[in-house]
N, C-alpha and C positions, 0 to 999 in steps of 0.2 A: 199370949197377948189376945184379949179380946176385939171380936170386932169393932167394938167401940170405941177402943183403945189406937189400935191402927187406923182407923179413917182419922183421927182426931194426932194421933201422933205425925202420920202424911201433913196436915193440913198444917199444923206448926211447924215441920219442918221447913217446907215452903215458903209460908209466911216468916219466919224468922229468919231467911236467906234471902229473901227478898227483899223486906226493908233494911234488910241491915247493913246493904252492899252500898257503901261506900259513907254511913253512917255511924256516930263515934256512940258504941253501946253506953254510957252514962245517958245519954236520951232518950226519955223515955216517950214513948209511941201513943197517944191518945188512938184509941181504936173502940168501935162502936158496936155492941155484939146483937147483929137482930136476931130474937128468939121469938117463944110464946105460942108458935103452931109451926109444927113439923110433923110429918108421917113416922116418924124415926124418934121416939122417946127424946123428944127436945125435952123435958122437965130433968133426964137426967145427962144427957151429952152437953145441955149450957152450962152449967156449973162446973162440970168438968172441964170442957175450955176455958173458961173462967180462970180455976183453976191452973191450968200447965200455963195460960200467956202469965197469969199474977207469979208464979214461982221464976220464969226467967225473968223478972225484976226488970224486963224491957217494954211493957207496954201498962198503961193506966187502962184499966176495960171499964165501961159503961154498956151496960144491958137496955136495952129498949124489949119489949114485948109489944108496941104499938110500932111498927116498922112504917104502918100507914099514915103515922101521925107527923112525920122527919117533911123538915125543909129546910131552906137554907142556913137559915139563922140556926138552927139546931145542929146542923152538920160540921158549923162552923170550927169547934175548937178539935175537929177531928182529920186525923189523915188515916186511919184506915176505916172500913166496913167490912166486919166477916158476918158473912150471914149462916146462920143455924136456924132459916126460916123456909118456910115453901106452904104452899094451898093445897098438895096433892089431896085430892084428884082432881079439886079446882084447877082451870087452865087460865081463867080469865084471870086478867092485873084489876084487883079492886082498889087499888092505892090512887090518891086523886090523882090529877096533875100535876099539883104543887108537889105533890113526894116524888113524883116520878123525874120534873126535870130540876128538882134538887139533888139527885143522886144522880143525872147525868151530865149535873155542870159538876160534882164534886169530882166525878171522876175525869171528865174533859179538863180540869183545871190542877192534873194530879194525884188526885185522890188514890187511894189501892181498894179493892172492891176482892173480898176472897169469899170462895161460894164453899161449904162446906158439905160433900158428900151428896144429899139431896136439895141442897137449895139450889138445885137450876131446876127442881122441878115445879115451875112458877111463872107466873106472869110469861104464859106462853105467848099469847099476842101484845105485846111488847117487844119490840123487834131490841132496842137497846139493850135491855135485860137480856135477853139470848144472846147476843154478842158479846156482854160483859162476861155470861159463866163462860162463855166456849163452847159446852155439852149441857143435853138436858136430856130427860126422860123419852124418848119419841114413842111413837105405837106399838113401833117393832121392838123394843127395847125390853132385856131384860137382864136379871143377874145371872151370872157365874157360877158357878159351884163352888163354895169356899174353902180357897186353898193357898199355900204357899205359894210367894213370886216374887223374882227379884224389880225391885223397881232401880232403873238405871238410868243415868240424865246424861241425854242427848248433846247437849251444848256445854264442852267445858269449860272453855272462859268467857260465857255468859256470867254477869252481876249477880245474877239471881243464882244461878243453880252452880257459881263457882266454888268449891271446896267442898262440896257434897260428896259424899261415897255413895255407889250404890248401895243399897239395904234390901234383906229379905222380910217381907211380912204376911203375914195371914192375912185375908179379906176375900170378900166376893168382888167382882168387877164387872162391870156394868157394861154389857154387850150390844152392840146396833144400838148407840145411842145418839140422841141428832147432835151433828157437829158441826156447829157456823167453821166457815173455809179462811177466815179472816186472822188464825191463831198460830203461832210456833210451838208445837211441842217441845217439851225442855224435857219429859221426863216418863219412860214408856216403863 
């Protein structure tokens, strides 16, 4: 399995354990896919996600490439956000105001906000957004050497990560990376 393939296979895992705890699969998931600049061949891992959420027949996806352009009214017909975007090496949040506390009343009010692989490396000074991914890029931060490992979930009869197995995957892992303190890990 490629790398591309297991961050992107992780990231649907997740996401489709997560909403779908205690939700009756015939509903389908409006979810919102912010792409259009990534450090990380976004032109080909968006279609790809694209892709694997359109085949589990459980989510309707809409692509924005203007992630700066989102406010309320645009957010509205949606409950999730997975992002496949980031500035790297930009740090600052160039998204206005309007986008910024449109995304954090979508998610104060509900919403699910999934960061995918690099998109916490973003809107560093933006204290919300850091709290949202959990992890981001920090100074000290770097990859792994890419290898086998078991990924194993922490909490079992947690909503989210209930009826998961653990699974072995290939990937690099992303070392000293900043971690807001405000998070439960579900899955090491």
């Amino acid at each position: 399995m490629s790398r591309i393939s297991s961050v992107l296979l992780i990231a649907f895992l997740l996401v489709n354990s997560m909403l779908f705890a205690g939700l009756q699969a015939k509903q389908k998931i409006n979810l919102i896919l912010l792409s259009g600049k990534n450090n990380h061949e976004w032109q080909k891992t968006t279609p790809k996600l694209q892709e694997i959420f359109n085949q589990s027949n459980r989510f309707s996806v809409t692509i924005t490439e203007r992630p700066d352009t989102l406010n309320a009214k645009s957010l509205k017909p949606f409950q999730l956000i997975v992002s496949n975007w980031n500035s790297w090496p930009e740090k600052k949040c160039t998204w206005p105001e309007t986008t910024k506390n449109a995304i954090r009343n979508f998610v104060n009010s509900g919403g699910g906000f999934v960061f995918v692989h690099a998109a916490g490396s973003a809107n560093y000074d933006w204290l919300d957004y850091q709290n949202m991914g959990a992890a981001s890029w920090g100074d000290s931060t770097k990859h792994g050497k890419i290898d086998a490992f078991q990924v194993k979930f922490s909490e079992s009869d947690c909503p989210v990560t209930k009826g998961l197995a653990s699974f072995w995957t290939t990937d690099e892992l992303w070392v000293n990376s900043g971690i807001t303190g405000s998070h439960q890990v579900l899955a090491k």
